[in-house]
C-alpha positions in Angstrom: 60.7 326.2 67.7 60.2 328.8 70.0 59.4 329.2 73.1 56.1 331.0 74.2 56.4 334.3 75.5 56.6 335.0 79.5 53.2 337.2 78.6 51.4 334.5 77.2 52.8 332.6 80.0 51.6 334.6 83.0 48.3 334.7 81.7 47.5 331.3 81.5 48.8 331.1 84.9 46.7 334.1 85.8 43.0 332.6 83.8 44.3 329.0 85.9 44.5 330.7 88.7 41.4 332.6 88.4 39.3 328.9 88.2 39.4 328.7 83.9 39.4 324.5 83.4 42.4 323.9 81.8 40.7 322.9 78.6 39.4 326.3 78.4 42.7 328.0 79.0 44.2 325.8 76.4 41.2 327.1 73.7 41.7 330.5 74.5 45.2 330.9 73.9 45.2 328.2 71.0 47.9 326.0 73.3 47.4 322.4 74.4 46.2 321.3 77.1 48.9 319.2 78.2 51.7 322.2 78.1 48.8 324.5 80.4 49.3 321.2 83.0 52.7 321.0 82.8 53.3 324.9 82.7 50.8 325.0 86.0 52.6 321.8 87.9 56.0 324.1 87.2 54.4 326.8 89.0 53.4 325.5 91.8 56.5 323.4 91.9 58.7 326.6 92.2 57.0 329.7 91.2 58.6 330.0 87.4 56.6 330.2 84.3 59.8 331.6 82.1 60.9 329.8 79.7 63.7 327.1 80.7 67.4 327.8 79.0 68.2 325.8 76.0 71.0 323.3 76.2 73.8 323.9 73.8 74.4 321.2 71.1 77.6 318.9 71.8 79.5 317.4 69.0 79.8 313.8 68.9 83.0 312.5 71.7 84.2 310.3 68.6 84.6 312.8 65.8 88.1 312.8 66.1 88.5 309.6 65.6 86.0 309.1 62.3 89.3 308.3 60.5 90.7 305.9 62.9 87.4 304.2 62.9 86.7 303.5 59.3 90.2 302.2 58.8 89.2 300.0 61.9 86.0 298.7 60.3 87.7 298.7 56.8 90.5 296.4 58.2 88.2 294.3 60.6 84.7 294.8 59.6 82.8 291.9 61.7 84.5 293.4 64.8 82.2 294.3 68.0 81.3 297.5 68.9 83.2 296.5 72.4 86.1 295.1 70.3 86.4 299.0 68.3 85.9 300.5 72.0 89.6 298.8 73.1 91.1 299.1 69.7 90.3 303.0 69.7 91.6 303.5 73.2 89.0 305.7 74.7 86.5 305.6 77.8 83.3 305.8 76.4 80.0 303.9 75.8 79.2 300.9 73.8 76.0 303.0 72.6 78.5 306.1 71.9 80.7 303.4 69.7 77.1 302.3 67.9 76.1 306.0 67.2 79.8 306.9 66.0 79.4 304.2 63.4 75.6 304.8 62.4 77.1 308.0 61.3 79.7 306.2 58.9 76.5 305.3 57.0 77.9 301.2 58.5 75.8 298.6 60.1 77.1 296.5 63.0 74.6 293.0 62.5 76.4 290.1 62.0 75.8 288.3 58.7 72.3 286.0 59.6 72.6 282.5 60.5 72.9 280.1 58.4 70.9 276.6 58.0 72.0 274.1 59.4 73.2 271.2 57.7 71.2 268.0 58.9 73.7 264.9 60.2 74.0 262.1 57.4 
């Protein structure tokens, strides 16, 4: 999506500033009401109503080792995520591990538990 223009910008900071409810300024220029608050509390804040700079996207820390880690779950596949964390070498997170697999398509629940058996 993109980002509204630093014209529409300055006039809703311009019809806000002028006394317009925020309700009204959102009506006008068919934007909601929440983003006119938010747009205002960043103006005040420090004087900026441009748009903020996208972040860039970052592939995934464990791609490089999607190979390594199916062979891992292929050969052990009840292993932890913190048990696939030591066995691939690398300083990451356990969540980071979790994602890594998710994208293998794999699960990492154990199988459910069982009945017990009742005592003779």
């Amino acid at each position: 999506m993109q980002a509204y223009s630093l014209d529409l910008r300055e006039r809703v900071v311009a019809d806000r500033e002028a006394g317009l409810p925020t309700a009204e300024v959102a009506h006008k220029y068919r934007v909601s009401p929440a983003w006119v608050r938010r747009l205002m509390q960043r103006y005040r804040a420090s004087g900026q109503v441009a748009p903020r700079h996208r972040t860039q996207y970052q592939a995934p820390l464990l791609a490089p080792y999607r190979q390594q880690l199916e062979a891992l779950i292929a050969a052990q596949p009840d292993a932890t995520l913190a048990e696939l964390r030591t066995a691939l070498g690398v300083s990451v997170g356990l969540t980071t591990v979790w994602r890594a697999v998710r994208r293998l398509g794999l699960t990492v629940k154990k199988s459910p538990a069982r009945r017990r058996t009742r005592s003779a």
